[in-house]
N, CA, C, O and CB atoms as a CASP TS submission, in Angstrom:
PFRMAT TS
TARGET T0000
AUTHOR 0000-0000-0000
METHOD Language model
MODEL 1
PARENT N/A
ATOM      1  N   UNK     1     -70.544  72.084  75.981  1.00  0.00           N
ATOM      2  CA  UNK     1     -70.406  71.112  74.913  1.00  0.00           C
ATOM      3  C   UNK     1     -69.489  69.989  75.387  1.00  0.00           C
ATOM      4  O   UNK     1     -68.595  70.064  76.230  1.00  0.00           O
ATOM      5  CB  UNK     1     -69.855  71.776  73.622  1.00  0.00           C
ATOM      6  N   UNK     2     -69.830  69.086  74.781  1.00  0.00           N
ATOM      7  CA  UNK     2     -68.865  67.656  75.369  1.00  0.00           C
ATOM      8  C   UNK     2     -67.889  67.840  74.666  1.00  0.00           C
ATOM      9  O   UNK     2     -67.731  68.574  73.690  1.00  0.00           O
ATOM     10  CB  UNK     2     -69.367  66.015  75.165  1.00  0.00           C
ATOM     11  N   UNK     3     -66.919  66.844  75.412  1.00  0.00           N
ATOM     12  CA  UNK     3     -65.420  66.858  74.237  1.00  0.00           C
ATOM     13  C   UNK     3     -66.200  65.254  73.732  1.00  0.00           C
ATOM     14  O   UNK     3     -66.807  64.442  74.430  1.00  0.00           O
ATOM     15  CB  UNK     3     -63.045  66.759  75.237  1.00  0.00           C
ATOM     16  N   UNK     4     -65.852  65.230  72.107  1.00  0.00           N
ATOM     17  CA  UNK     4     -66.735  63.790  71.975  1.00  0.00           C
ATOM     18  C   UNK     4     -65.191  62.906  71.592  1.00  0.00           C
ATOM     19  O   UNK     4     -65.116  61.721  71.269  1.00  0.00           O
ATOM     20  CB  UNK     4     -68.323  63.767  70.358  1.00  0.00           C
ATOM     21  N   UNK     5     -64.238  63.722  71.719  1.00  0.00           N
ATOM     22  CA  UNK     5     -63.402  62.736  71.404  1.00  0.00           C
ATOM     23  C   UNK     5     -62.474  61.933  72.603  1.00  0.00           C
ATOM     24  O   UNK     5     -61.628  61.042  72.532  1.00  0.00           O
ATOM     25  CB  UNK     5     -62.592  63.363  70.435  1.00  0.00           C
ATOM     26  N   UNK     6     -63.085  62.733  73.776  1.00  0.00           N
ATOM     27  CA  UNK     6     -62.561  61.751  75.109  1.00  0.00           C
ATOM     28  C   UNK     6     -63.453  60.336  75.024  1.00  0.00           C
ATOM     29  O   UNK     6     -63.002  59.198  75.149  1.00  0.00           O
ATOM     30  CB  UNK     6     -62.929  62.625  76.852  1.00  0.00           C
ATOM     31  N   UNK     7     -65.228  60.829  74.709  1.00  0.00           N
ATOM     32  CA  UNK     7     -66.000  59.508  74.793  1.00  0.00           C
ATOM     33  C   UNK     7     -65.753  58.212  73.289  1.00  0.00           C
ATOM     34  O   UNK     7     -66.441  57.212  73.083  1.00  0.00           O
ATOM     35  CB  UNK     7     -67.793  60.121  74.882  1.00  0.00           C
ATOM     36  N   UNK     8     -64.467  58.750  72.406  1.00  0.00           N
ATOM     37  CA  UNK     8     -64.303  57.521  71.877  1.00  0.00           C
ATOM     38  C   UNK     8     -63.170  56.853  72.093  1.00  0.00           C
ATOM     39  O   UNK     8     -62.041  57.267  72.359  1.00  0.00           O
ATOM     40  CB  UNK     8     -64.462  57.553  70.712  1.00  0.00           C
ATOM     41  N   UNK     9     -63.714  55.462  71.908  1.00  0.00           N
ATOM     42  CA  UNK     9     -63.002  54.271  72.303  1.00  0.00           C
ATOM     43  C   UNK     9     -61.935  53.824  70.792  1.00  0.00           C
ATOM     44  O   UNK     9     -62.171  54.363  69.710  1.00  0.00           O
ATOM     45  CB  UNK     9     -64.327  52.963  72.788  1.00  0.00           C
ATOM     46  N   UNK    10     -60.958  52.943  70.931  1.00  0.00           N
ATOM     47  CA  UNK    10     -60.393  52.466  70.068  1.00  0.00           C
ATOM     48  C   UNK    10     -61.249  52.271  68.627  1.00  0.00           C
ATOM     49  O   UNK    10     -60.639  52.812  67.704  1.00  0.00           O
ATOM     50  CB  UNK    10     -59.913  51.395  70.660  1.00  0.00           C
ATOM     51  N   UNK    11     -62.345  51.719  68.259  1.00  0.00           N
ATOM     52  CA  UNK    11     -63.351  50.991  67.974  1.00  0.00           C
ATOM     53  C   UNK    11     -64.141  51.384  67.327  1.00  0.00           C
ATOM     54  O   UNK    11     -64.624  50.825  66.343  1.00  0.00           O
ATOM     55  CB  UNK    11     -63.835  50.614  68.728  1.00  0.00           C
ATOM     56  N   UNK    12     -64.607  53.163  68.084  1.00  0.00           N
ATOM     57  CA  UNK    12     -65.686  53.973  67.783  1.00  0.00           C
ATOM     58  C   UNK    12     -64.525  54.952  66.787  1.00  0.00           C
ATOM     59  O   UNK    12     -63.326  55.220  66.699  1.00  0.00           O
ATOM     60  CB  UNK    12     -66.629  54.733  69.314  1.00  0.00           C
ATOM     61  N   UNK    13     -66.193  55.308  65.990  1.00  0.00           N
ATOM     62  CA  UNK    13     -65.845  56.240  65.176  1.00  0.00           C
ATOM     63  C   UNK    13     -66.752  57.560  64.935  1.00  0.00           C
ATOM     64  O   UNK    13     -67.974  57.425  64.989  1.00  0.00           O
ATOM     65  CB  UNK    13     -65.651  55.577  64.084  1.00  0.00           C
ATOM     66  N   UNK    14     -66.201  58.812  64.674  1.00  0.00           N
ATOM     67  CA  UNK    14     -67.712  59.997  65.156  1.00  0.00           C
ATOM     68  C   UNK    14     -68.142  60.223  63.958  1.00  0.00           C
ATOM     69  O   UNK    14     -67.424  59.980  62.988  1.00  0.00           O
ATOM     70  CB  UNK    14     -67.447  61.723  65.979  1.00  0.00           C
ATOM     71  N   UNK    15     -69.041  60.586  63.867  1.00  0.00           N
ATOM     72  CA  UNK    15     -69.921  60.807  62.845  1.00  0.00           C
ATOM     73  C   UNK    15     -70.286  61.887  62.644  1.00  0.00           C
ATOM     74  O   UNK    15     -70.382  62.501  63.706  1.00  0.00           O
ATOM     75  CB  UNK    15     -70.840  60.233  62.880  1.00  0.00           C
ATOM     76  N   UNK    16     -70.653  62.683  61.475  1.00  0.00           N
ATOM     77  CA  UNK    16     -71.519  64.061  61.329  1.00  0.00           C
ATOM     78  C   UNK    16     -72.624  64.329  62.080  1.00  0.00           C
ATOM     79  O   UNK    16     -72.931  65.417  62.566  1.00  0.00           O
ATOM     80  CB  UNK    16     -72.041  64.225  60.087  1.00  0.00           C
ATOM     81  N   UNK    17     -73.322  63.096  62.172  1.00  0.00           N
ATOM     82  CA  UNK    17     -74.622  63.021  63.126  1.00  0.00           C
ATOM     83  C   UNK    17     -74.572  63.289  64.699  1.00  0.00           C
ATOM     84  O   UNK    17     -75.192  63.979  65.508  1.00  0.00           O
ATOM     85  CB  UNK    17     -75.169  61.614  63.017  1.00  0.00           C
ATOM     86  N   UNK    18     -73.539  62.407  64.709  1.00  0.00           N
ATOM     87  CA  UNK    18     -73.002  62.879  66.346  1.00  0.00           C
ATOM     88  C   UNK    18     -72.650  64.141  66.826  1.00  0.00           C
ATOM     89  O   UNK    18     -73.070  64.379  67.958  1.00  0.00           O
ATOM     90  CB  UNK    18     -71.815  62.281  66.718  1.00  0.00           C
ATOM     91  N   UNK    19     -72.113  64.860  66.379  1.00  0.00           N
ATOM     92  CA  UNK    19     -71.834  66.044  66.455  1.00  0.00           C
ATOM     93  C   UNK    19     -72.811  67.149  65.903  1.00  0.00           C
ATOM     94  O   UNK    19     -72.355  68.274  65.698  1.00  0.00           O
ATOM     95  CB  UNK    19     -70.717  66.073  65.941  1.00  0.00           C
ATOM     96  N   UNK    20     -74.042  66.895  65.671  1.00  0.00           N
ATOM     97  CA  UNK    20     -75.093  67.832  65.238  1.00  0.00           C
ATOM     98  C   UNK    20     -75.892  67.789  66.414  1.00  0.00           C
ATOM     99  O   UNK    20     -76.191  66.709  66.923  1.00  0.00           O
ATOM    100  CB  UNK    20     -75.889  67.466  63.893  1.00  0.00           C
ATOM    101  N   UNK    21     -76.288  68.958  66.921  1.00  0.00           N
ATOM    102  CA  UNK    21     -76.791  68.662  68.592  1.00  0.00           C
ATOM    103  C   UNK    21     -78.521  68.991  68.032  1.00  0.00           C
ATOM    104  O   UNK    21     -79.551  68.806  68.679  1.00  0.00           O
ATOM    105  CB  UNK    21     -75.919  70.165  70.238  1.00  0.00           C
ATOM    106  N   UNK    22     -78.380  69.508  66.677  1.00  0.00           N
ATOM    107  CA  UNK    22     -79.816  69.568  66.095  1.00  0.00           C
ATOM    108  C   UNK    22     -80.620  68.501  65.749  1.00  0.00           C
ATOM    109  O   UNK    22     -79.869  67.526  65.775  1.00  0.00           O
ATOM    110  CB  UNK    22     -79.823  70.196  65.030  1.00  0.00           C
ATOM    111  N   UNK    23     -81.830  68.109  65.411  1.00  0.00           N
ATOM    112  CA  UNK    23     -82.186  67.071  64.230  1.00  0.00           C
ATOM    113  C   UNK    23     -82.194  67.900  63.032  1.00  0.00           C
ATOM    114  O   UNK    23     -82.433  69.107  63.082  1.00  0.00           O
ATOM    115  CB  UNK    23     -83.679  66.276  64.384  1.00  0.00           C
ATOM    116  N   UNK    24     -81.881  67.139  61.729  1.00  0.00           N
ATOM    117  CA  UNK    24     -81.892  68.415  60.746  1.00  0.00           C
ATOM    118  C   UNK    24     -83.063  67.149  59.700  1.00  0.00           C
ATOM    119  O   UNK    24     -82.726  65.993  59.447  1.00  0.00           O
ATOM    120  CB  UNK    24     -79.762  69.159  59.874  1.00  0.00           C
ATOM    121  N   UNK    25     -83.929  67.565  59.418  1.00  0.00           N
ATOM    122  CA  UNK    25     -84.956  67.040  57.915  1.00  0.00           C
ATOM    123  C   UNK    25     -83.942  66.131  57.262  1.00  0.00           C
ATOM    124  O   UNK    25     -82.729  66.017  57.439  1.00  0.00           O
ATOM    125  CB  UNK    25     -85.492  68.513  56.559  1.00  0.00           C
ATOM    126  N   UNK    26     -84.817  65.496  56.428  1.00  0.00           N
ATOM    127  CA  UNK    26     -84.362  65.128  55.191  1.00  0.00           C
ATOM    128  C   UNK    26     -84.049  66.165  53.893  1.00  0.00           C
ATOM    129  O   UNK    26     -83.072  66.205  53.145  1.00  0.00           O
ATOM    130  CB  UNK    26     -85.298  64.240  54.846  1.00  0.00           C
ATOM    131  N   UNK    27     -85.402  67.074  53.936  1.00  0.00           N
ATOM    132  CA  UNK    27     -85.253  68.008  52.973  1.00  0.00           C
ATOM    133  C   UNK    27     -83.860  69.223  53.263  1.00  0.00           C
ATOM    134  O   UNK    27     -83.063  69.599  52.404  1.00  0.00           O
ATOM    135  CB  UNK    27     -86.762  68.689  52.922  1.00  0.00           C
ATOM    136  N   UNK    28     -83.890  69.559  54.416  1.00  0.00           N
ATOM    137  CA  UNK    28     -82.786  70.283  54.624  1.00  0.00           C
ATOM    138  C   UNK    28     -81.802  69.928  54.104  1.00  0.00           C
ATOM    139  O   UNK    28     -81.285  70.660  53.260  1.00  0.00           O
ATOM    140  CB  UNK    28     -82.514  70.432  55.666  1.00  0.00           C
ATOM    141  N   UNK    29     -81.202  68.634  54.456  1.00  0.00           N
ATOM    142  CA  UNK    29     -80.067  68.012  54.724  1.00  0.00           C
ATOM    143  C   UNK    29     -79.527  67.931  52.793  1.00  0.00           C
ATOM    144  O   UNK    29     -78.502  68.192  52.163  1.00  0.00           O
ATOM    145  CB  UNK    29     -80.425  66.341  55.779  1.00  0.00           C
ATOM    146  N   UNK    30     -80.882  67.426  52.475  1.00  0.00           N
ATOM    147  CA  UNK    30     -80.457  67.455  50.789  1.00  0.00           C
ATOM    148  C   UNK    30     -80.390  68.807  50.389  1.00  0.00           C
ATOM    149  O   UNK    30     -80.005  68.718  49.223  1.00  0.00           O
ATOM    150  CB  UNK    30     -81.573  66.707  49.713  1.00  0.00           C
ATOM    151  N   UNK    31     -80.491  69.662  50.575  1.00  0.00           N
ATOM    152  CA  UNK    31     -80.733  71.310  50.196  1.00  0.00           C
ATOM    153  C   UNK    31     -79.020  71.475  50.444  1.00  0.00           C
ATOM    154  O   UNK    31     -78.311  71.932  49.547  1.00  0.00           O
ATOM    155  CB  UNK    31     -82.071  72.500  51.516  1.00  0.00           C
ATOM    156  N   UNK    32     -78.490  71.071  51.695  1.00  0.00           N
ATOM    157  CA  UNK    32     -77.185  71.363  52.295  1.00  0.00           C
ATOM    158  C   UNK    32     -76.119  70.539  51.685  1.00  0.00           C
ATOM    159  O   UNK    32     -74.937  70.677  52.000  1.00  0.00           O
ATOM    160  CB  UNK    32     -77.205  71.137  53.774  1.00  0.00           C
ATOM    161  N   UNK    33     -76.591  69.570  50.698  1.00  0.00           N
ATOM    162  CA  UNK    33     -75.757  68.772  49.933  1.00  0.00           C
ATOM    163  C   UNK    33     -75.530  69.568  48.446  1.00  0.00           C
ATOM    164  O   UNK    33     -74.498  69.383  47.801  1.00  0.00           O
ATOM    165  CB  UNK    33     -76.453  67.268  49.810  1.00  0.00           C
ATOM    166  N   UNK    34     -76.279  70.196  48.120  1.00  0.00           N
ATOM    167  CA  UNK    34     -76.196  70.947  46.907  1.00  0.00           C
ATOM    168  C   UNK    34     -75.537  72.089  46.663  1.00  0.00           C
ATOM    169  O   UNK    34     -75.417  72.906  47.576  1.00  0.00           O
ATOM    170  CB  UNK    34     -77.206  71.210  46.584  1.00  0.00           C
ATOM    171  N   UNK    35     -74.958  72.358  45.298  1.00  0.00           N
ATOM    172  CA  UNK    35     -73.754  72.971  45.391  1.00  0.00           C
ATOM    173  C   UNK    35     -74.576  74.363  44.856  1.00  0.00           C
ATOM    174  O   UNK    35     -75.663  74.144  44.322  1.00  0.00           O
ATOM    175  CB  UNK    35     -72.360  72.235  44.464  1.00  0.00           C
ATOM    176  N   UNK    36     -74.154  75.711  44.957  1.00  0.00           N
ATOM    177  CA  UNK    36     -74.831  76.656  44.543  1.00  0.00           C
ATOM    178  C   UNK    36     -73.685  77.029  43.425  1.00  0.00           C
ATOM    179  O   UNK    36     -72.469  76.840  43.473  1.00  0.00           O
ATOM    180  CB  UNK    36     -75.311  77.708  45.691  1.00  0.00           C
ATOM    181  N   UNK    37     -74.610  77.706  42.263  1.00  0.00           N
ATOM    182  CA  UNK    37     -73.921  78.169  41.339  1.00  0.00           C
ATOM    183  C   UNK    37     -72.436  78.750  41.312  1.00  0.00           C
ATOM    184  O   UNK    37     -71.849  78.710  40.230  1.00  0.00           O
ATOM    185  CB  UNK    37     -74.639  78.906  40.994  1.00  0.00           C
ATOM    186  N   UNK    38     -71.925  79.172  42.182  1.00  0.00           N
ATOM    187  CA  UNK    38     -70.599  79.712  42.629  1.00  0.00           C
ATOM    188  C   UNK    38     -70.086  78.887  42.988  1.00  0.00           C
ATOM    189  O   UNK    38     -68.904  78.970  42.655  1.00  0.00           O
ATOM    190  CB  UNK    38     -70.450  80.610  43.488  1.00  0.00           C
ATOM    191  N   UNK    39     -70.370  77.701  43.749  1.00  0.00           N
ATOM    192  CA  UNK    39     -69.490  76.658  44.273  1.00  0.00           C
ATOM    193  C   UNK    39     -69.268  75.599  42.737  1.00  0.00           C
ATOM    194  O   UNK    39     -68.354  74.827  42.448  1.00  0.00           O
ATOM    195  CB  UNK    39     -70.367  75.783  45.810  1.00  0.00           C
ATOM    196  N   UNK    40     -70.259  75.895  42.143  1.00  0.00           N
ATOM    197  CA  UNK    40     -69.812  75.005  40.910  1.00  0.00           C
ATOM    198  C   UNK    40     -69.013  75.253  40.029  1.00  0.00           C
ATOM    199  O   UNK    40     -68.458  74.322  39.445  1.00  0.00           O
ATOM    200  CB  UNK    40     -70.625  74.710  40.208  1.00  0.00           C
ATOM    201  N   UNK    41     -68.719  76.722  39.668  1.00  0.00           N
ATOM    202  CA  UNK    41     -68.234  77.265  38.845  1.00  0.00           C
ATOM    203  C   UNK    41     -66.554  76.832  39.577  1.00  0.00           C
ATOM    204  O   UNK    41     -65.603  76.374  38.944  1.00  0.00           O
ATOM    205  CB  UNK    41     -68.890  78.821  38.636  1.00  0.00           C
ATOM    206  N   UNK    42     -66.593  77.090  40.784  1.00  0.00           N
ATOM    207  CA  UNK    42     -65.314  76.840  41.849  1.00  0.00           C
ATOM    208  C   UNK    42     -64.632  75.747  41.643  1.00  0.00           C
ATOM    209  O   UNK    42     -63.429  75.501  41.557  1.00  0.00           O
ATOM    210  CB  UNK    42     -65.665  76.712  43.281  1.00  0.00           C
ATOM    211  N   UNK    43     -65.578  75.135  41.579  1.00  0.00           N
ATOM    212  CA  UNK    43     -65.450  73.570  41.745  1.00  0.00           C
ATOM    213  C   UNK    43     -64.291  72.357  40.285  1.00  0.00           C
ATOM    214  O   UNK    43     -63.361  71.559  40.171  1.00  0.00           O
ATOM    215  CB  UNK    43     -67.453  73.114  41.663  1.00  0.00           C
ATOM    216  N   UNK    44     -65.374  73.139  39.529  1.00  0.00           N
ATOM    217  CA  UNK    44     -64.994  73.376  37.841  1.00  0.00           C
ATOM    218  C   UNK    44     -63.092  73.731  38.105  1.00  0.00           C
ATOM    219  O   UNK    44     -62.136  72.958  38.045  1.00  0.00           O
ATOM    220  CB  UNK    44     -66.191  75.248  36.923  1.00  0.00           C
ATOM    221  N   UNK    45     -63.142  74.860  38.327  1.00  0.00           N
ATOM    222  CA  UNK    45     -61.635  75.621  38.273  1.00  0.00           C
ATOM    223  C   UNK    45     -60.673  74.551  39.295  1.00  0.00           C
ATOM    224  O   UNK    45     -59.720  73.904  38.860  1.00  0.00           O
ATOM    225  CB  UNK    45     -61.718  77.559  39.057  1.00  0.00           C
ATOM    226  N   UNK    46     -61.064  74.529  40.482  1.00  0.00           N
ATOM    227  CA  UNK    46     -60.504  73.834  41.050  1.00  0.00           C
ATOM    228  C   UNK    46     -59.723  72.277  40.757  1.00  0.00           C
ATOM    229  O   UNK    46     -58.601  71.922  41.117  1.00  0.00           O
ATOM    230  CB  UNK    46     -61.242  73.926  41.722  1.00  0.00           C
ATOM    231  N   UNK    47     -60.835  71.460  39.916  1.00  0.00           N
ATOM    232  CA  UNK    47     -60.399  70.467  39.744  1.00  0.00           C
ATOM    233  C   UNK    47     -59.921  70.121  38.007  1.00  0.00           C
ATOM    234  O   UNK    47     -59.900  68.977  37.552  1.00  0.00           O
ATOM    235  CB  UNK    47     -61.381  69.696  40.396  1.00  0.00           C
ATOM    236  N   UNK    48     -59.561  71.365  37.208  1.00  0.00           N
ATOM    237  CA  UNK    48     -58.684  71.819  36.295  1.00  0.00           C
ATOM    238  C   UNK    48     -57.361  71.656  37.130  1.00  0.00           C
ATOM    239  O   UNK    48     -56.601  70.696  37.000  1.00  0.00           O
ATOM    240  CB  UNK    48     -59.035  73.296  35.759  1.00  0.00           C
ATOM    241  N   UNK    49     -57.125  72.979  38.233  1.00  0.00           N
ATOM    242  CA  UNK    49     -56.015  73.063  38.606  1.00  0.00           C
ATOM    243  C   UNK    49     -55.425  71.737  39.157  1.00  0.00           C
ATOM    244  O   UNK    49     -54.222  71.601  38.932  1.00  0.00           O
ATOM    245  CB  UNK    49     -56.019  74.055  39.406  1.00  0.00           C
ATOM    246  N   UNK    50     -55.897  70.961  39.679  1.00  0.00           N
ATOM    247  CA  UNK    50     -55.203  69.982  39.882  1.00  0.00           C
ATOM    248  C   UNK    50     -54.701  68.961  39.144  1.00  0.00           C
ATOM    249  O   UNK    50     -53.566  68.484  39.171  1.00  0.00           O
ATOM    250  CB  UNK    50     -55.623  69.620  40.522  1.00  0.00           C
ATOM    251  N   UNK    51     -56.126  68.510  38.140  1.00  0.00           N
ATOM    252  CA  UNK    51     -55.430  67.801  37.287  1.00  0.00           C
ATOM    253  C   UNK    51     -54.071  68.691  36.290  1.00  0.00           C
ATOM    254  O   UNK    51     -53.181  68.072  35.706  1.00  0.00           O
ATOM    255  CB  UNK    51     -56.623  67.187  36.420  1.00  0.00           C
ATOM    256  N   UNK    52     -54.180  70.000  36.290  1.00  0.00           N
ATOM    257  CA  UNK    52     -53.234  70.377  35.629  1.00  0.00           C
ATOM    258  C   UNK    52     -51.818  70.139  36.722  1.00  0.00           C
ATOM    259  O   UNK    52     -50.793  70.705  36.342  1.00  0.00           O
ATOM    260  CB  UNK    52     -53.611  71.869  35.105  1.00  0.00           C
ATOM    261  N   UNK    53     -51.765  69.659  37.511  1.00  0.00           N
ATOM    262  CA  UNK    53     -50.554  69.778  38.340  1.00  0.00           C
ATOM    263  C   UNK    53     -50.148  68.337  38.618  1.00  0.00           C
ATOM    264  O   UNK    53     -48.962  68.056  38.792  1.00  0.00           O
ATOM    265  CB  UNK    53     -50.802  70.624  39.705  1.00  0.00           C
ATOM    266  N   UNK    54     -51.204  67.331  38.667  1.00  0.00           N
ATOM    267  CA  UNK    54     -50.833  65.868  38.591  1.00  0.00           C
ATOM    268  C   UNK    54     -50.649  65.161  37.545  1.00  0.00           C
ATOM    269  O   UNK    54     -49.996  64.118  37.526  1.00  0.00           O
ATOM    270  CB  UNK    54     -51.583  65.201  39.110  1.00  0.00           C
ATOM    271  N   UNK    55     -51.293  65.750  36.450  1.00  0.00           N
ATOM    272  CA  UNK    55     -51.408  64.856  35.388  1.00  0.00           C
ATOM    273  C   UNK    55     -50.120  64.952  34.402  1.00  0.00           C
ATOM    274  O   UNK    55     -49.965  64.184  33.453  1.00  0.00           O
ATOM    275  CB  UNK    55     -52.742  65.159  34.654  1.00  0.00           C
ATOM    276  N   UNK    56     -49.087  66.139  34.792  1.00  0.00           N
ATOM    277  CA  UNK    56     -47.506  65.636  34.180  1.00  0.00           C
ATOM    278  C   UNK    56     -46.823  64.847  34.454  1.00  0.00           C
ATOM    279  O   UNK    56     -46.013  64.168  33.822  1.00  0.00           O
ATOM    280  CB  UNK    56     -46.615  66.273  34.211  1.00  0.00           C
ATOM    281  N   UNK    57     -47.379  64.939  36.292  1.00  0.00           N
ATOM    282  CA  UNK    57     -46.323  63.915  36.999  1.00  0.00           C
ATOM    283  C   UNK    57     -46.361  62.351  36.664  1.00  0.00           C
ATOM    284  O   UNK    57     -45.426  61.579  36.450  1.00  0.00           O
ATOM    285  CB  UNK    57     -46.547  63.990  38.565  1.00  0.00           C
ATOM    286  N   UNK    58     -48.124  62.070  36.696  1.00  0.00           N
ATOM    287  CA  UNK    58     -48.993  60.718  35.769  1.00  0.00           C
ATOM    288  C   UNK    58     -48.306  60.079  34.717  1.00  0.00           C
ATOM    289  O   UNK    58     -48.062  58.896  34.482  1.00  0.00           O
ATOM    290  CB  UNK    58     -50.341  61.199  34.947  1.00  0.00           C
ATOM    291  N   UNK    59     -47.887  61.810  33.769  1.00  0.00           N
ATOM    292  CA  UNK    59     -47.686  61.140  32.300  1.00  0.00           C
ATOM    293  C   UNK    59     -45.970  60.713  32.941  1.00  0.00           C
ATOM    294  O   UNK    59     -45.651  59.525  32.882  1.00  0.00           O
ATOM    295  CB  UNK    59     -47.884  62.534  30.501  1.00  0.00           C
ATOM    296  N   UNK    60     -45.259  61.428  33.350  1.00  0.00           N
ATOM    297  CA  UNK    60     -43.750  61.271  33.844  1.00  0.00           C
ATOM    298  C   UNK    60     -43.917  59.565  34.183  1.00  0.00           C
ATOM    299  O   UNK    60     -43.537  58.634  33.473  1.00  0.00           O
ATOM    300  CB  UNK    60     -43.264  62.449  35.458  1.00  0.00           C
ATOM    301  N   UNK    61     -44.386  59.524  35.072  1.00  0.00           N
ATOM    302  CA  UNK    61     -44.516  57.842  35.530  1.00  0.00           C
ATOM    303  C   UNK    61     -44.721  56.901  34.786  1.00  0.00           C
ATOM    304  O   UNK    61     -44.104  55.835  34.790  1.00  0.00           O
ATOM    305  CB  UNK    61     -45.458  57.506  36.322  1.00  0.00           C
ATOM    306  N   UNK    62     -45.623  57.218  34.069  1.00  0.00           N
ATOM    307  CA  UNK    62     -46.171  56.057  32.981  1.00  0.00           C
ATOM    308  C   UNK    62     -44.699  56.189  31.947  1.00  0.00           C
ATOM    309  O   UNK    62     -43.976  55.199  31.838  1.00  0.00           O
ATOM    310  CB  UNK    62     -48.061  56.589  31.968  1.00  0.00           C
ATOM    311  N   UNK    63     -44.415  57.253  31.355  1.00  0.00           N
ATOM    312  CA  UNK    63     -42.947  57.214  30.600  1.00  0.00           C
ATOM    313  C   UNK    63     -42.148  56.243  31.216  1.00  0.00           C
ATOM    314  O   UNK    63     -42.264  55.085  30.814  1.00  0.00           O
ATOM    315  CB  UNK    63     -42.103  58.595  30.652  1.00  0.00           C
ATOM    316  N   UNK    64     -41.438  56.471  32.028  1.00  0.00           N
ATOM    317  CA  UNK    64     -40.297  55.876  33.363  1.00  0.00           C
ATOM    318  C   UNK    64     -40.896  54.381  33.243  1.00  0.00           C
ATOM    319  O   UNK    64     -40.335  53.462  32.646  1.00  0.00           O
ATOM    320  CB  UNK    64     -40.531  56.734  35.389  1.00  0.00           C
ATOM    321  N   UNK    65     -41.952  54.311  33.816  1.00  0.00           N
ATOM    322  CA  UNK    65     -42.636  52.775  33.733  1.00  0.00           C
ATOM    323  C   UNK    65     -41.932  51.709  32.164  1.00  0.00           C
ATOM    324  O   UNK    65     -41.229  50.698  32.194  1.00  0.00           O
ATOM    325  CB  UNK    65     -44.758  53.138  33.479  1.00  0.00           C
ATOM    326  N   UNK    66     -42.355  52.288  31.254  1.00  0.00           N
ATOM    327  CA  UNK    66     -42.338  51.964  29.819  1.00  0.00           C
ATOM    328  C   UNK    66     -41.148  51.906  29.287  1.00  0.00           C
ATOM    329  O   UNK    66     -40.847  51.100  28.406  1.00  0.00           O
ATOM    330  CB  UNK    66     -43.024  52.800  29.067  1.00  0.00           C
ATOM    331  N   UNK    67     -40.157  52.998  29.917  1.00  0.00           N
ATOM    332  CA  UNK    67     -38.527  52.915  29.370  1.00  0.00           C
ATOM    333  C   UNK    67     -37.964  51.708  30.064  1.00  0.00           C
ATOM    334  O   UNK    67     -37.282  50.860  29.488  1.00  0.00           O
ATOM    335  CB  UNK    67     -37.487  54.358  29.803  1.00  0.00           C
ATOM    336  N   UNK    68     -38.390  51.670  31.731  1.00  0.00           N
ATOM    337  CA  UNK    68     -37.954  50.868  32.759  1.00  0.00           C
ATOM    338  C   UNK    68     -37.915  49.072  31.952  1.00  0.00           C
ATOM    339  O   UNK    68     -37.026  48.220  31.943  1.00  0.00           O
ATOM    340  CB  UNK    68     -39.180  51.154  34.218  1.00  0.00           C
ATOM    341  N   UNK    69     -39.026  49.088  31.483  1.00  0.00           N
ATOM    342  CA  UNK    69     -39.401  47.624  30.805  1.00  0.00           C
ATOM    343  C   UNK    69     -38.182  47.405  29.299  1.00  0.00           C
ATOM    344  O   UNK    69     -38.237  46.391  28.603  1.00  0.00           O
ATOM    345  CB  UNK    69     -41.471  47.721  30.148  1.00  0.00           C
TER
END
């Protein structure tokens, strides 16, 4: 396997494509974009937890902002 990051230059940038030594379909490729029932459910939870962990800090700022004035 090549190292592909000796063959880039300042300039260049690698791509998913580049690094697939396959051709992959169109149909594949959309099949491989889709989330399966478990990844959604995941997905769901996941981006609860975060907004539950940023969105005090959000409201904190916007407070601070508003007293600041």
């Amino acid at each position: 396997m090549t190292d592909y990051k000796s063959e880039v230059t300042r300039n260049e940038f690698i791509h998913d494509h580049d690094l697939v030594m396959e051709k992959v379909d169109t149909a594949e490729a959309l099949h491989m974009m889709e989330l399966s029932e478990e990844e959604q459910i995941l997905a769901v939870k996941l981006r609860r937890k975060i907004d539950r962990l940023i969105m005090p800090l959000v409201v904190l700022v916007y407070l601070m902002n508003y007293i600041d004035r």
